[in-house]
SERO-127563 format. One record per residue (C-alpha): residue number from 0; x, y, z. Coordinates in steps of 0.2 Angstrom, whole numbers. Example, Ala and Ser with C-alpha at 12.3 -4.5 7.8 and 13.67 -1.06 7.14 Angstrom:
BEGIN
ATOM     i       x       y       z
ATOM     0      62     -22      39
ATOM     1      68      -5      36
This chain:
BEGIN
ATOM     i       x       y       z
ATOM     0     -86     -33      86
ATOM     1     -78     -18      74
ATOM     2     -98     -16      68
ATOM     3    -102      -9      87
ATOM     4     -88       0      88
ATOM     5     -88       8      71
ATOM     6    -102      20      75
ATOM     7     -95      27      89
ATOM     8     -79      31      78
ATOM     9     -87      38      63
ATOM    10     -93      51      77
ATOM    11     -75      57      79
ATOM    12     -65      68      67
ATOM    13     -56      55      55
ATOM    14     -39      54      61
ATOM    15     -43      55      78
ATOM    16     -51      40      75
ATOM    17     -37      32      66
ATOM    18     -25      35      81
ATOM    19     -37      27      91
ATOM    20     -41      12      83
ATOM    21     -21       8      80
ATOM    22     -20      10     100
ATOM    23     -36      -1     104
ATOM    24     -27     -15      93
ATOM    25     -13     -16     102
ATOM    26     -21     -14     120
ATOM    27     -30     -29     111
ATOM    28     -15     -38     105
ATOM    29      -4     -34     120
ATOM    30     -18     -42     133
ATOM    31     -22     -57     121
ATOM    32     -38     -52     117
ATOM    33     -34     -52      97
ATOM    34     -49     -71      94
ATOM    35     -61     -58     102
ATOM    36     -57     -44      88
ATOM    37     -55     -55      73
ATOM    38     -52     -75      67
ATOM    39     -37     -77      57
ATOM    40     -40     -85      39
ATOM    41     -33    -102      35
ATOM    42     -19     -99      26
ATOM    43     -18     -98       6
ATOM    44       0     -99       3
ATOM    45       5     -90     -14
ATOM    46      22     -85     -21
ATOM    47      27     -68     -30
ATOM    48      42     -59     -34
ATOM    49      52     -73     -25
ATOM    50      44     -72     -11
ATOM    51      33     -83       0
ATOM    52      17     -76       9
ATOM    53       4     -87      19
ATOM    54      -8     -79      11
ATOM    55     -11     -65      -5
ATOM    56     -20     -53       7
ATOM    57     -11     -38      11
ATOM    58     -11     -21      20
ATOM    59      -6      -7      11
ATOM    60       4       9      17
ATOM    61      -2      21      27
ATOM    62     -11      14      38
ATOM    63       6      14      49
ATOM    64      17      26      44
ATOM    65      31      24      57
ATOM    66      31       2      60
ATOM    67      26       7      77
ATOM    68      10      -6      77
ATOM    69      17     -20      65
ATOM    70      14     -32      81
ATOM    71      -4     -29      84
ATOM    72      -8     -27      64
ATOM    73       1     -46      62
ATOM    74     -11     -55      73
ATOM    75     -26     -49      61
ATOM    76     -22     -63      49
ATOM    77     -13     -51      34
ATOM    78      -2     -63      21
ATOM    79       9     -46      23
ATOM    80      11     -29      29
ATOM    81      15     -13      21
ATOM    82      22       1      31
ATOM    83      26      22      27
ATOM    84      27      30      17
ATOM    85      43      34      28
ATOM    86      55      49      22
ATOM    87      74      52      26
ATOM    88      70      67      39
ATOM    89      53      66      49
ATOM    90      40      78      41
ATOM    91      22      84      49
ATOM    92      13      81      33
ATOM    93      -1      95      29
ATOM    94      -9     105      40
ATOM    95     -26      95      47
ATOM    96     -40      90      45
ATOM    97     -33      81      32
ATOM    98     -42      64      31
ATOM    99     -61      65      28
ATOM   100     -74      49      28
ATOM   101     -87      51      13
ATOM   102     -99      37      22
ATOM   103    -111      37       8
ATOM   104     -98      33      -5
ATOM   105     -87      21       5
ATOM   106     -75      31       0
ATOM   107     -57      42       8
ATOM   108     -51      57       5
ATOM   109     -33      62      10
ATOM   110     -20      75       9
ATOM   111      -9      69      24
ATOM   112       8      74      14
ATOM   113      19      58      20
ATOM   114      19      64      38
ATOM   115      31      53      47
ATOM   116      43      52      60
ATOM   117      60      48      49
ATOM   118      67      33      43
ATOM   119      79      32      56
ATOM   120      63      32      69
ATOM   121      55      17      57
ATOM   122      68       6      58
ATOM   123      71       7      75
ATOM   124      51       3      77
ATOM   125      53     -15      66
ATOM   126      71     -18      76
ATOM   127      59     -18      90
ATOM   128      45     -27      84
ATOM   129      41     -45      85
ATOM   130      35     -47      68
ATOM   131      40     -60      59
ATOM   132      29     -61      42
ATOM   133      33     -53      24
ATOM   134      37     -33      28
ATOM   135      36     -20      14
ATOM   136      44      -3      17
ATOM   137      38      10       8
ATOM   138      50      24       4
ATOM   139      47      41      -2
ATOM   140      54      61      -2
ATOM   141      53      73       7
ATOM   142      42      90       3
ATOM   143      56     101       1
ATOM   144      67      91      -9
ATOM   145      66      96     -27
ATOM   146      63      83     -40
ATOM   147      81      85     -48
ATOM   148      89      79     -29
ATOM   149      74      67     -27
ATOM   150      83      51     -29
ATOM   151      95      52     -18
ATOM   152      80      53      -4
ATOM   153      76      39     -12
ATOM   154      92      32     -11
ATOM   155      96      37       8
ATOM   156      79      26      12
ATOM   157      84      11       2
ATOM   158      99      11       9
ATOM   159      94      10      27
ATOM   160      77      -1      25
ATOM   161      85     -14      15
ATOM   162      92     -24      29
ATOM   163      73     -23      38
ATOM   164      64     -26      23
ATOM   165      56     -40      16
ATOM   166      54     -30      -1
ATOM   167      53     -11      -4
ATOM   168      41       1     -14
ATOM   169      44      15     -23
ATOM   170      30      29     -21
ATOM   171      31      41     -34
ATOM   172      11      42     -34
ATOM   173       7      49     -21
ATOM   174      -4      66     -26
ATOM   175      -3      75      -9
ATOM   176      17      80     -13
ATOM   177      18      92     -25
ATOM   178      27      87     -40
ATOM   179      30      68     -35
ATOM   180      18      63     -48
ATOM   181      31      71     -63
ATOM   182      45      58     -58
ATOM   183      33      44     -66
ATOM   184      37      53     -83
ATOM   185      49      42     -94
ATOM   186      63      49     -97
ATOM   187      62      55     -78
ATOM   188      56      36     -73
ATOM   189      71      29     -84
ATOM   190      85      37     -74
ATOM   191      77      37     -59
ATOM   192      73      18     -59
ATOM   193      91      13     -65
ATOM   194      99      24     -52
ATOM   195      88      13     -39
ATOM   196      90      -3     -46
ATOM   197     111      -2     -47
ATOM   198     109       0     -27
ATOM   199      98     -11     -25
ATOM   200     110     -24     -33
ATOM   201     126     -18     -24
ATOM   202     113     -18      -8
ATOM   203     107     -37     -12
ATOM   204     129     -40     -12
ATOM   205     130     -32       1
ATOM   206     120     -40      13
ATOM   207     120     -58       6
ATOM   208     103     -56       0
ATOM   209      94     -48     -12
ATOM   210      77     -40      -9
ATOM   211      64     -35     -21
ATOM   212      61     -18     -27
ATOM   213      40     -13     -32
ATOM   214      33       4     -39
ATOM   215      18      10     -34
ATOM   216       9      21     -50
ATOM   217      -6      32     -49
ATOM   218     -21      27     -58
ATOM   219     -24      43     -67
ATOM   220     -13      39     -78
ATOM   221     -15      38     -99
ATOM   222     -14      24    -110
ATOM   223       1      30    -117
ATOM   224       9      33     -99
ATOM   225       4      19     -94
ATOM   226      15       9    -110
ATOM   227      28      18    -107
ATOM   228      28      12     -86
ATOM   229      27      -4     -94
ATOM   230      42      -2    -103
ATOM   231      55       6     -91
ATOM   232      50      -8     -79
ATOM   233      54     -22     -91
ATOM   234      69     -15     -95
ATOM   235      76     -13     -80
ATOM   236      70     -27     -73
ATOM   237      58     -22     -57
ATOM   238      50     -35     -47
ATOM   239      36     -27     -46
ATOM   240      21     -13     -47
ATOM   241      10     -10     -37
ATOM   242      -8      -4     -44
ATOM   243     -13       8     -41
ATOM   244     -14      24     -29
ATOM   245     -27      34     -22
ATOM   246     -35      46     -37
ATOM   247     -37      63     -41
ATOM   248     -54      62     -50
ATOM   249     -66      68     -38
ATOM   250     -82      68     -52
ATOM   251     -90      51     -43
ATOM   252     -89      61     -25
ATOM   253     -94      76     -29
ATOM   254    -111      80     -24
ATOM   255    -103      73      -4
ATOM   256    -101      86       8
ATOM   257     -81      83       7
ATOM   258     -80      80     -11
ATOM   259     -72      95     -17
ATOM   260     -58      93       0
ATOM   261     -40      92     -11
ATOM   262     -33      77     -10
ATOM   263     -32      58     -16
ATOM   264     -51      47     -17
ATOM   265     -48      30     -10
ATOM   266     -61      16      -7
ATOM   267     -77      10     -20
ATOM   268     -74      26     -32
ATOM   269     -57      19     -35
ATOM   270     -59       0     -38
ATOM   271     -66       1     -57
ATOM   272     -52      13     -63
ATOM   273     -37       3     -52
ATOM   274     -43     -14     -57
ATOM   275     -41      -7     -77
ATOM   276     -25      -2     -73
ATOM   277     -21     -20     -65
ATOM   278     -28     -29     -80
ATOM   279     -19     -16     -93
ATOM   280      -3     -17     -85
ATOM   281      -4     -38     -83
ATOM   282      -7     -39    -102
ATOM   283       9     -25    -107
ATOM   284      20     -37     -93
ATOM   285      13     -54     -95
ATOM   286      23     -64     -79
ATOM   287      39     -53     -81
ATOM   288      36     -39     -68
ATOM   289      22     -44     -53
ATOM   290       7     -33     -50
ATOM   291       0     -30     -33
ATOM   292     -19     -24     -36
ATOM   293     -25     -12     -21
ATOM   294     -40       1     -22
ATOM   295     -59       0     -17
ATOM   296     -59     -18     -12
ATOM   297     -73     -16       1
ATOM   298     -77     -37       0
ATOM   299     -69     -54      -6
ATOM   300     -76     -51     -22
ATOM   301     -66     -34     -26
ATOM   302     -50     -45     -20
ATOM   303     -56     -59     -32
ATOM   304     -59     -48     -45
ATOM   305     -42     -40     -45
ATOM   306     -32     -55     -44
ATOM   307     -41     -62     -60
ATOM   308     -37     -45     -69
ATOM   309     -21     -53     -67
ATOM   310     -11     -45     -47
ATOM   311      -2     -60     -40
ATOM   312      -7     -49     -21
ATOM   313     -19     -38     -16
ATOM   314     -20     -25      -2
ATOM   315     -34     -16       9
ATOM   316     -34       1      17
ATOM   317     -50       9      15
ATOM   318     -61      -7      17
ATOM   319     -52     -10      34
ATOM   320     -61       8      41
ATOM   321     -77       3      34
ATOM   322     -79     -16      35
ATOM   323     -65     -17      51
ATOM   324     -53     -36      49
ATOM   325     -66     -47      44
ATOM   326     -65     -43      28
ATOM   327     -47     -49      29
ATOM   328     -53     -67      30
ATOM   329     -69     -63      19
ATOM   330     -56     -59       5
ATOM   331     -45     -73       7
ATOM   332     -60     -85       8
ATOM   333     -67     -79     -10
ATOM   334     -50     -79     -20
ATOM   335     -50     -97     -11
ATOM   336     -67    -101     -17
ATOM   337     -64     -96     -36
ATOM   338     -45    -102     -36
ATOM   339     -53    -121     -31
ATOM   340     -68    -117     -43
ATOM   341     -57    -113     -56
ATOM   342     -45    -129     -53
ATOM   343     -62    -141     -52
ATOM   344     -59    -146     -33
């Protein structure tokens, strides 16, 4: 179905088209209409960072900012879905157009600036939801906060997801916030991620359960960073990181008519770089912190191919606008295939 509809889309401005599609899948959902848009995968069950998902496919943030689809999005077949990036107050984000389509490239560009309606609005959405699968919440700062006072957004997030959550990201990648990228320096990272992980321990007390804490780095990152990453989340213990975000090097789209539009490339451009960065960081962590691959995985071979560079999950954002939720199923079919292949069944 999604390739009849998608020429019509790619016809309207990009986030119009966005806004759209999130509303036809819930008309679809909410009619029962949701075998007509796609056929849910068998499920693959797989285990990471304590927790247990049906199967290793996921969607990433920013798809749905506010939780305010999480209903239509889980009949699509996801092992698990990411929401936000949510802020404390709600933000407009940039000014549009802010999301462009570079069709030849199958790639994204975007500059939305964590546009959102508040965590407060959020959490209402997921209290109202009746999704019951594996929920990350992804929690950032707001534009005008300075990086010195930047945890405690941080904080003020956490505190309020936690209950909701079924684990919570850490997105200090994002490059459409100016500065956010300068808290993934160490010394910066080191007081920043134990701050975080003290309330996420008196949280986990709190509430009788404890819930796992990811962070999502950039891939435009150096060698040198990225030991040092490495080293902050060993020793402080994170679940998990999440590999990678979109990117700032435009020199594989710049001869497209949007290539030189500011903001972060997502899609085919990215998977090369973000799937280094899932196979260097596997080999500085070994099995001590998880790694969730996501970028440019446009077919279940991408998907396959991060999780033998060593991700324990993957996510999809940009392969969802140009392949639609087939390739869901598609990618949970091909890490099946090579999974059984490997085993000998």
């Amino acid at each position: 179905m999604y390739d009849w509809i998608r020429p019509l889309l790619f016809k309207m401005d990009a986030e119009t088209a966005h806004g759209l599609t999130l509303y036809g899948l819930g008309v679809a959902h909410r009619s029962n209409l949701g075998s007509f848009v796609v056929r849910e995968p068998d499920d693959l069950p797989t285990t990471a960072f304590g927790l247990h998902f049906p199967n290793p496919v996921g969607l990433a943030a920013g798809l749905d900012k506010n939780a305010s689809h999480l209903d239509a999005l889980g009949s699509l077949g996801f092992g698990f879905i990411e929401v936000g990036t949510v802020t404390p107050r709600p933000q407009a984000g940039n000014e549009r157009p802010r999301l462009f389509r570079l069709p030849e490239y199958e790639a994204i560009i975007n500059r939305m600036g964590f546009n959102n309606d508040g965590v407060d609005a959020l959490v209402r959405n997921v209290e109202q939801s009746r999704y019951e699968g594996v929920l990350g919440i992804n929690i950032g700062k707001n534009k005008d906060t300075p990086n010195d006072k930047a945890v405690d957004d941080y904080l003020f997030c956490l505190e309020r997801v936690y209950a909701r959550a079924s684990y919570i990201t850490v997105n200090i990648s994002s490059p459409n916030t100016k500065g956010l990228r300068d808290l993934q320096e160490e010394v910066t990272l080191r007081r920043f991620i134990e701050t975080l992980r003290e309330a996420q321990e008196r949280l986990g007390s709190q509430h009788g359960a404890r819930k796992p804490m990811l962070l999502k780095i950039a891939p435009d990152l150096t060698e040198a960073e990225l030991d040092s990453i490495a080293e902050v989340l060993i020793a402080a213990s994170v679940d998990g990181v999440i590999c990678t975000n979109t990117t700032i090097d435009h020199s594989s789209v710049v001869d497209d008519p949007h290539g030189h539009e500011t903001g972060g490339v997502s899609g085919k451009p990215l998977f090369l770089r973000s799937t280094e960065v899932v196979r260097g960081m596997k080999q500085r962590l070994g099995d001590r912190v998880g790694i969730v691959g996501v970028g440019g995985i446009l077919e279940g071979d991408d998907a396959a191919e991060k999780m033998e560079a060593g991700a324990s999950l993957v996510q999809i954002y940009s392969g969802l606008i140009y392949r639609g939720p087939s390739l869901i199923g598609e990618c949970v079919n091909e890490i099946r295939r090579r999974q059984d292949h490997r085993d000998g069944r």
